[in-house]
C-alpha positions in Angstrom: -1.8 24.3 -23.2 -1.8 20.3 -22.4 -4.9 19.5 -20.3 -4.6 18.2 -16.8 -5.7 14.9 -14.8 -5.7 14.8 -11.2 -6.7 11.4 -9.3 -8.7 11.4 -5.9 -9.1 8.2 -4.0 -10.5 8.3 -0.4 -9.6 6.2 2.7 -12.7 4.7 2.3 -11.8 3.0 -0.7 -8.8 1.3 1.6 -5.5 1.2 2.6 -2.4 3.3 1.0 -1.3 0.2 -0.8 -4.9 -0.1 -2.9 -5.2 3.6 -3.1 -2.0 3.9 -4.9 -3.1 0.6 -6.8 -5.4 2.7 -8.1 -3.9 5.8 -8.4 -1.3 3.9 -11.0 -4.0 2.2 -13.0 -5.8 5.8 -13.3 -2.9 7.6 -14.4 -1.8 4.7 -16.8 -5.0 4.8 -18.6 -5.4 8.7 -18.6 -1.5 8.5 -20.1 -2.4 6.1 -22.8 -5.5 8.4 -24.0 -4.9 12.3 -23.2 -3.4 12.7 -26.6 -6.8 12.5 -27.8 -8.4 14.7 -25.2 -9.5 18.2 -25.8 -6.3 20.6 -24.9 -6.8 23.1 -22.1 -8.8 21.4 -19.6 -8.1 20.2 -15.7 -9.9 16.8 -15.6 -10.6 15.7 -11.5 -11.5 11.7 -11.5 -12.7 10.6 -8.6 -12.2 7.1 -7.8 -15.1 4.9 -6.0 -15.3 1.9 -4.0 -16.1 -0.3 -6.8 -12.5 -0.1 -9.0 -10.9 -2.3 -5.9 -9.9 -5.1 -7.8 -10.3 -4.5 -10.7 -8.4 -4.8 -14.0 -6.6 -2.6 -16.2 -8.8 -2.9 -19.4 -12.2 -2.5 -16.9 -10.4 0.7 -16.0 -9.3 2.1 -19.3 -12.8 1.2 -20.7 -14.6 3.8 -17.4 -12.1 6.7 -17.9 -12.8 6.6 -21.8 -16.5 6.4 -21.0 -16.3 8.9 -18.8 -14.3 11.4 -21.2 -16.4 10.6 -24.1 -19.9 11.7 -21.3 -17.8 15.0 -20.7 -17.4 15.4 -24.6 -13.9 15.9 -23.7 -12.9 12.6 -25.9 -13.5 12.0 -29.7 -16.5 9.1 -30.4 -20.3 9.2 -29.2 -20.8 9.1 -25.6 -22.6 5.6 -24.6 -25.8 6.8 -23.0 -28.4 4.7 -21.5 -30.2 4.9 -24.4 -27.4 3.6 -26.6 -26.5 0.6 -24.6 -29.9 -0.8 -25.5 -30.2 -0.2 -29.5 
């Protein structure tokens, strides 16, 4: 069984045209790395204010940092305490 991703962006974050912005760079990333993920899981990511605007690679680099924090993704997970060694 292949895992899952589902994206959830709010109104909040802003109009149809971002939200599907957004939507698009999620699923492109998640696309380019789920081979790698752990089979059998449904993955939710939830999309905040802060990804309006920005770039591709900024977004690839959060969804990989975030799967590597749920140990769903292969790699050490960059803590707060690794960022600083």
């Amino acid at each position: 069984q292949t895992s899952r991703f589902g994206f959830s962006v709010s109104r909040r974050v802003g109009n149809a045209v971002v939200r599907n912005r957004i939507k698009r760079l999620l699923g492109e990333a998640v696309r380019l790395q789920c081979y790698l993920v752990d089979r059998g899981w449904d993955v939710v990511l939830i999309a905040r204010a802060g990804v309006v605007g920005a770039d591709y690679g900024s977004v690839e680099r959060s969804v990989i940092h975030l799967l590597r924090l749920a140990q769903l993704f292969p790699g050490p997970a960059m803590g707060i305490s690794d960022k600083t060694k």
